[in-house]
ZAKOL-656930 format. One line per field, with one value per residue (C-alpha): residue number from 1; residue in three letters; x, y, z negated. Coordinates in Angstrom, 3 decimals, decimal comma, padded with zeros to 6 digits. Example, Ala and Ser with C-alpha at 12.3 -4.5 7.8 and 13.67 -1.06 7.14 Angstrom:
i <- (1 / 2)
aa <- (ALA / SER)
X <- (012,300 / 013,670)
Y <- (-004,500 / -001,060)
Z <- (-007,800 / -007,140)
//
This chain:
i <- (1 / 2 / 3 / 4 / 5 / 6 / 7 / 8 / 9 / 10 / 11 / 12 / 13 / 14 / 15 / 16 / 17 / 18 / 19 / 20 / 21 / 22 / 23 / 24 / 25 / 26 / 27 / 28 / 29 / 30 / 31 / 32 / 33 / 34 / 35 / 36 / 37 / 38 / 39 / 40 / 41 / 42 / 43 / 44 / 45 / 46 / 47 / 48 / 49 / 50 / 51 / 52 / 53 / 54 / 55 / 56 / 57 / 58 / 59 / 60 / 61 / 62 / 63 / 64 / 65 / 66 / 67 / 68 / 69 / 70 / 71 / 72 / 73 / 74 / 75 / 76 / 77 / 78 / 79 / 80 / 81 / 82 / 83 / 84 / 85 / 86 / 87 / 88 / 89 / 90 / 91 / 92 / 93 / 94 / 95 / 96 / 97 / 98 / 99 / 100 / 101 / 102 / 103 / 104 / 105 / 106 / 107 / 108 / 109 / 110 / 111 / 112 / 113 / 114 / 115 / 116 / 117 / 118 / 119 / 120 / 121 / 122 / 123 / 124 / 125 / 126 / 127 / 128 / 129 / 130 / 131 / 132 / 133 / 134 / 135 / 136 / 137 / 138 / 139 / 140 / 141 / 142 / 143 / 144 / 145 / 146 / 147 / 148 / 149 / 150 / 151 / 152 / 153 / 154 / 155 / 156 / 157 / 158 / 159 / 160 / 161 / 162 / 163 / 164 / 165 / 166 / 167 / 168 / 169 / 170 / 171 / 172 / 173 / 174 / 175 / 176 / 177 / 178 / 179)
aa <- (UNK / UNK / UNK / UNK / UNK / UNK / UNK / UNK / UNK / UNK / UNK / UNK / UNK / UNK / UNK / UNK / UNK / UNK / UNK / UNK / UNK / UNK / UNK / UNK / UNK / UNK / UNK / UNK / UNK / UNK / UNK / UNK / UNK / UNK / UNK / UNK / UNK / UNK / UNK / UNK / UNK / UNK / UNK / UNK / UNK / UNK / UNK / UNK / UNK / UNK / UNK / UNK / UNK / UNK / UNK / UNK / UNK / UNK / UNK / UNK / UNK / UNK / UNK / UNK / UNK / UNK / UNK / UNK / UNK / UNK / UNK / UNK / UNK / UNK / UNK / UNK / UNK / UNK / UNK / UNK / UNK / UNK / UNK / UNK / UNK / UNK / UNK / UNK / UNK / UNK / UNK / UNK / UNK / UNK / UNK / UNK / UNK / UNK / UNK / UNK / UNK / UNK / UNK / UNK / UNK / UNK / UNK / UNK / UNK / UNK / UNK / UNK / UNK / UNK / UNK / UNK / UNK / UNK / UNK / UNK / UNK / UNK / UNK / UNK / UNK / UNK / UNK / UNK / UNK / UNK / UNK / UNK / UNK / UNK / UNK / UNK / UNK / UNK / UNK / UNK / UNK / UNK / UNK / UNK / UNK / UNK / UNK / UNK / UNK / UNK / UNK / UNK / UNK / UNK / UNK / UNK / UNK / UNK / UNK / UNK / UNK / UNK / UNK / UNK / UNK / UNK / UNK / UNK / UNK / UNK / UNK / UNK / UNK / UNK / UNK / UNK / UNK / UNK / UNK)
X <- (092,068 / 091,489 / 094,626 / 092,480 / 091,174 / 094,296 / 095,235 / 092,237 / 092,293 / 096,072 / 095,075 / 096,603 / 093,204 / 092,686 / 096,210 / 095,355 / 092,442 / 094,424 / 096,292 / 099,860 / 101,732 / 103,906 / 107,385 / 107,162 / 104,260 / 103,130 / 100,516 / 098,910 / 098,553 / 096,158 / 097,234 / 093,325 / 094,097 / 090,684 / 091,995 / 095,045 / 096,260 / 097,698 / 097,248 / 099,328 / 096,237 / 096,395 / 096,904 / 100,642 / 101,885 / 099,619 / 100,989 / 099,188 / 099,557 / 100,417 / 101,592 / 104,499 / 105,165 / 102,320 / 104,950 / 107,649 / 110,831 / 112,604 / 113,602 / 110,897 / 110,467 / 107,230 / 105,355 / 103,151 / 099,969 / 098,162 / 094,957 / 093,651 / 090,761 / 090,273 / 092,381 / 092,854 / 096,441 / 095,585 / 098,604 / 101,325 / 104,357 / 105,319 / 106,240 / 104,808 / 107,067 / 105,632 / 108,172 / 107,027 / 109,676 / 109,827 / 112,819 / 114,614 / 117,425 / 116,841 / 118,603 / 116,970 / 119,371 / 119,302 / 122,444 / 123,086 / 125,304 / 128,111 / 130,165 / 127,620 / 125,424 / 122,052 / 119,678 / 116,180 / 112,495 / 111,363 / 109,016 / 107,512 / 106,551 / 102,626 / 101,186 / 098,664 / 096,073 / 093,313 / 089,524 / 087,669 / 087,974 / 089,792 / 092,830 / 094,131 / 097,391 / 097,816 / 100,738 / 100,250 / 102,527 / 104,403 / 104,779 / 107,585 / 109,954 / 109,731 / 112,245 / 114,129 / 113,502 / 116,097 / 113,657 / 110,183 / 109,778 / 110,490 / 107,778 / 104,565 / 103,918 / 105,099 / 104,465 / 103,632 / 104,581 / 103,811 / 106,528 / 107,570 / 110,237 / 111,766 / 115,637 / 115,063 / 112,141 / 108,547 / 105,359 / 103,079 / 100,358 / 097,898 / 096,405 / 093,495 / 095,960 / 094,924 / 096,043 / 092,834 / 092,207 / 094,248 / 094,569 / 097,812 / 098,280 / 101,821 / 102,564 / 105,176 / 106,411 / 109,104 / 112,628 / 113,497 / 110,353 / 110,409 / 108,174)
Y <- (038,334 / 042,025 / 043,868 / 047,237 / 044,864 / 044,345 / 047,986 / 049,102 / 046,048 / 047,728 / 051,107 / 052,726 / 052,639 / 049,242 / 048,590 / 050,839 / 048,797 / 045,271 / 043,376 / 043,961 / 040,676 / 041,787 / 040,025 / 036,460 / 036,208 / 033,000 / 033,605 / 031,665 / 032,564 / 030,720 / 030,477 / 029,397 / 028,747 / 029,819 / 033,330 / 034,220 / 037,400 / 036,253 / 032,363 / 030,222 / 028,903 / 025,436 / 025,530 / 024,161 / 027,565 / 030,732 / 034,385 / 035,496 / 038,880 / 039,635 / 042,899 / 041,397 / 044,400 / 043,472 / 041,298 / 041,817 / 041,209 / 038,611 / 034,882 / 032,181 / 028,930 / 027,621 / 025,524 / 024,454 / 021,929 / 021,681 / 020,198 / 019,160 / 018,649 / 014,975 / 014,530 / 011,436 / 010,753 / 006,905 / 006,508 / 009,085 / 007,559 / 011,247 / 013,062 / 016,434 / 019,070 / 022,450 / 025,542 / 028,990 / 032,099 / 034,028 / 035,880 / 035,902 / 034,152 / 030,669 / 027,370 / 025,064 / 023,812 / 020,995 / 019,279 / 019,385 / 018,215 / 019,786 / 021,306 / 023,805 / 024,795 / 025,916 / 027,656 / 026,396 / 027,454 / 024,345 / 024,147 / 020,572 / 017,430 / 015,967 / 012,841 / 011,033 / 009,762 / 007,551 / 008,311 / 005,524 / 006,720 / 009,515 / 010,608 / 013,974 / 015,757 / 016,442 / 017,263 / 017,652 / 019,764 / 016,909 / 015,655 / 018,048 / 019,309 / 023,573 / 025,868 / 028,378 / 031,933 / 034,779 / 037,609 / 037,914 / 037,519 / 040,625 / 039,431 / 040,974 / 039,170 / 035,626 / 032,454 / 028,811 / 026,109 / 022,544 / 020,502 / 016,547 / 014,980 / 015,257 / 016,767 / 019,395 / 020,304 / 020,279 / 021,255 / 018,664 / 017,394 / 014,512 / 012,013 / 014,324 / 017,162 / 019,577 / 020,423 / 020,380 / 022,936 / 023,568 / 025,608 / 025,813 / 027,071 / 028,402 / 028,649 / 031,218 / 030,673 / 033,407 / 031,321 / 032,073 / 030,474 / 026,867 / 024,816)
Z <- (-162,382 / -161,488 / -162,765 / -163,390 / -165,811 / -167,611 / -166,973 / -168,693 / -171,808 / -172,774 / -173,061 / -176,188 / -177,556 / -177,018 / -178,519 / -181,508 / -182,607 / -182,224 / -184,984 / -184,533 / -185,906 / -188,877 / -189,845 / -191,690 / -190,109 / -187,656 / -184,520 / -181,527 / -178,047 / -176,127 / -171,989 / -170,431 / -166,965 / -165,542 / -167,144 / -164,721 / -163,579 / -160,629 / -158,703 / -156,380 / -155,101 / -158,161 / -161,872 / -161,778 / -160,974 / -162,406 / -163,801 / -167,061 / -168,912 / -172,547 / -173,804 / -176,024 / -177,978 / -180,245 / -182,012 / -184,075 / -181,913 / -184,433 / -183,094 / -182,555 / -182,690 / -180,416 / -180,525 / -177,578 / -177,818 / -173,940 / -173,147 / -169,709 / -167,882 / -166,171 / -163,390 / -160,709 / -161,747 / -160,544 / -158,107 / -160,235 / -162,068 / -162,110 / -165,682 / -165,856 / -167,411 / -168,477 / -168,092 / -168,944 / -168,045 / -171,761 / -169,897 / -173,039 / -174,457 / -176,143 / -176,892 / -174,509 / -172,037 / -168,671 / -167,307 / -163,917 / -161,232 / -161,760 / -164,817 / -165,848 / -168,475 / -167,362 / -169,860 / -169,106 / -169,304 / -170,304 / -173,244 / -173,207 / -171,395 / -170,897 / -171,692 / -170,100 / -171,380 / -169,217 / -169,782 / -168,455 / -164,382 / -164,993 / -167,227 / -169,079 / -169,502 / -173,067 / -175,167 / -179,296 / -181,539 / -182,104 / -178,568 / -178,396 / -180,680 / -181,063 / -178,498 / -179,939 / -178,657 / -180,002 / -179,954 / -178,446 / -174,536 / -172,134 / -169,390 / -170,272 / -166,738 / -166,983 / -165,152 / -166,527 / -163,769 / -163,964 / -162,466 / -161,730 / -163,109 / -159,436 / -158,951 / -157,253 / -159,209 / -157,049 / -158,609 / -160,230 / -157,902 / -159,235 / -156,822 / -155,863 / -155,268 / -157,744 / -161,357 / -163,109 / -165,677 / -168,964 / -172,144 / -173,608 / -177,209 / -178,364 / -181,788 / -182,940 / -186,007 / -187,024 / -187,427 / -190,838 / -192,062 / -192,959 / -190,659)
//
């Protein structure tokens, strides 16, 4: 994507005339892969913009639903795992080798799901249980990657090589409202 574009969408105009988010109050953000700001070159690793500040900066819990497109994932036994970097604090953790806590940027793992030749990655908003964000994210620029279940972690690849397209939607609900 042409960054003058996003230069130009975030104008203070442009930000005048948009709904600001107000406290106690829940919204979506939809992450269309064919709508990147930036590319790796495949779908399991693409930088997206969002000017943040349009939210109330309050803890979160997210939710994330994902849809593919068909894939050839014929010859995977692979799990994908979707991390996004919010580049704010959270409560989502991995273990490691060794004696150390690492905080993580994981929000959710994929299904599969075969359509007669072909299959899709899909997760629902139950797939996953929510992550915990303590205020909104910091990275108006911010990557989603699509990884394997490998140690150390390597990008998803299906059998014909190439994420196929996705939409993510994540849901954040503001923490001190029941779910």
């Amino acid at each position: 994507m042409n960054s003058n574009f996003i230069n130009n969408a975030f104008t203070s105009s442009n930000v005048k005339n948009s709904t600001r988010v107000v406290e106690n109050q829940s919204f979506n953000l939809i992450i269309n892969s064919k709508n990147y700001y930036f590319s790796s070159g495949d779908n399991n690793n693409q930088q997206y913009y969002f000017d943040w500040s349009l939210i109330p900066d309050i803890p979160y819990n997210v939710h994330m639903t994902y849809v593919g497109e068909l894939n050839d994932l014929s010859t995977l036994a692979e799990l994908p795992l979707v991390y996004i970097d919010f580049n704010t604090s959270g409560s989502t953790y991995e273990v490691g080798s060794v004696a150390t806590n690492y905080s993580s940027q994981f929000v959710g793992f994929l299904r599969a799901e075969r359509a007669v030749t072909s299959s899709f990655l899909y997760a629902e908003d139950n797939t996953n249980p929510p992550i915990f964000l303590s205020g909104r994210p910091t990275n108006n620029l911010f990557t989603v990657k699509v990884y394997n279940n490998n140690v150390p972690k390597t990008l998803y690849t299906p059998t014909t090589g190439t994420l196929a397209e996705y939409v993510i939607n994540l849901k954040f609900v503001p923490a001190n409202l029941q779910e």
